[in-house]
Legacy VTK file of the C-alpha trace (Angstrom):
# vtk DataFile Version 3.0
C-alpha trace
ASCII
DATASET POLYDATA
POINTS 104 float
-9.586 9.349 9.835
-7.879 7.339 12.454
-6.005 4.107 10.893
-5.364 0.943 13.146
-2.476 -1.022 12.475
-2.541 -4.626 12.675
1.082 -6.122 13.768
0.131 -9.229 12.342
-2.466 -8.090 10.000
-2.140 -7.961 5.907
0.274 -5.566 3.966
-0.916 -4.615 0.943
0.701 -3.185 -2.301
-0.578 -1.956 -5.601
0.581 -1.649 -8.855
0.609 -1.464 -12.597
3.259 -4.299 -13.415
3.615 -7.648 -12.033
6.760 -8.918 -10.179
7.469 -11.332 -7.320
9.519 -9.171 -4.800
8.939 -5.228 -4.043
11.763 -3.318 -3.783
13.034 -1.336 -1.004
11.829 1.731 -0.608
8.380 1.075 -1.910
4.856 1.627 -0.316
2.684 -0.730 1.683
-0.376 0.080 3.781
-2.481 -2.247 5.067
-5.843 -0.540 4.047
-6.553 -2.581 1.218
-9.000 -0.415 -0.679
-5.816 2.938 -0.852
-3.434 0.249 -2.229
-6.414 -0.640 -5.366
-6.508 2.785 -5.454
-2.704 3.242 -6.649
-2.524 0.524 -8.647
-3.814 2.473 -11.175
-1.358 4.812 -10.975
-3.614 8.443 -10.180
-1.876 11.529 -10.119
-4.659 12.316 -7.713
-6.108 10.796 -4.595
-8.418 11.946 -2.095
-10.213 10.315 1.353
-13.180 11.363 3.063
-13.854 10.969 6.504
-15.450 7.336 5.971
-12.770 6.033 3.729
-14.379 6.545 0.780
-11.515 7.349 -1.935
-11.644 9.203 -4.900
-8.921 8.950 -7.910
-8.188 9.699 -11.243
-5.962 6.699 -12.009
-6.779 4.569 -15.234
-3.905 2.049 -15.564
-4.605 -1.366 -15.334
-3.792 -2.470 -11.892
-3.183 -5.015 -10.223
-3.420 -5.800 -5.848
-0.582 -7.631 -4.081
-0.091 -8.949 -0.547
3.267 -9.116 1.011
3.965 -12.774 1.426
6.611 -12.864 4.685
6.278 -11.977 8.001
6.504 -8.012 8.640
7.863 -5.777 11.442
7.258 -1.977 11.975
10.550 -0.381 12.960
12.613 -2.567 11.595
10.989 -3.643 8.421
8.947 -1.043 7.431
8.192 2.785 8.654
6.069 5.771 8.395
6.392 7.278 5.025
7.873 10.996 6.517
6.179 12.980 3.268
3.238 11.501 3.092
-0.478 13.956 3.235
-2.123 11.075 4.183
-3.225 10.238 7.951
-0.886 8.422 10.834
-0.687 4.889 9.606
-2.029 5.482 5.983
1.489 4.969 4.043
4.565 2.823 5.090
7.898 2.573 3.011
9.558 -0.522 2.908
13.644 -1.258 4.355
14.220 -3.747 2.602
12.927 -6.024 -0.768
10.178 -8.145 0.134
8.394 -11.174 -1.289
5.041 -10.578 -2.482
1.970 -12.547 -4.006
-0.623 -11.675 -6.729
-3.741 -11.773 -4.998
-6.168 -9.768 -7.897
-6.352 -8.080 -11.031
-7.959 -4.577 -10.659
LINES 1 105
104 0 1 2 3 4 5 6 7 8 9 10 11 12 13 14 15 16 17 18 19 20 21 22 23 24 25 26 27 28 29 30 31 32 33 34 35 36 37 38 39 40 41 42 43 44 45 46 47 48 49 50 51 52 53 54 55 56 57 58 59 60 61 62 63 64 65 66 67 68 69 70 71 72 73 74 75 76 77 78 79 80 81 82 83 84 85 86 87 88 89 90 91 92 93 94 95 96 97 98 99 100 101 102 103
């Protein structure tokens, strides 16, 4: 599946705890629908070739944005062990602000 990335577009982050700033080191994408998906915390995860994603997560989750300006290269980069296609997965250089947009 071939993944576009936005430069300005939206980051996305999901989770099962709520907290204003993600730390460094932690994953963003900015395919909204895979970060819903690990908010509730599967141990597995699959894609088909439409985006359709399977899981077996049950936490309670919940769907953040990042709320500053972001910058591939220097803010954020490929996430090197990810099994997930080119622009899927991004880890995070540094702690960055983010907003509660949804509970999942």
């Amino acid at each position: 599946m071939q993944i576009e990335i936005k430069p300005k577009g939206v980051w996305y982050h999901g989770s099962n705890i709520i907290f204003d700033v993600l730390r460094e080191g932690s994953t963003i994408t900015q395919w909204k629908e895979l970060a819903e998906a690990f908010s509730h915390q599967p141990t597995k995860l699959s894609y088909d070739d439409e985006g359709t994603i399977a899981h077996n997560g049950t936490e309670k989750g919940y769907l953040f944005v990042i709320d500053e300006p972001i910058t591939v290269a220097i803010d954020i980069y490929q996430h090197p062990k990810t099994t997930m296609d080119k622009n899927a997965e991004f880890l995070t250089k540094r702690p960055l602000k983010v907003k509660l947009v949804k509970e999942l």
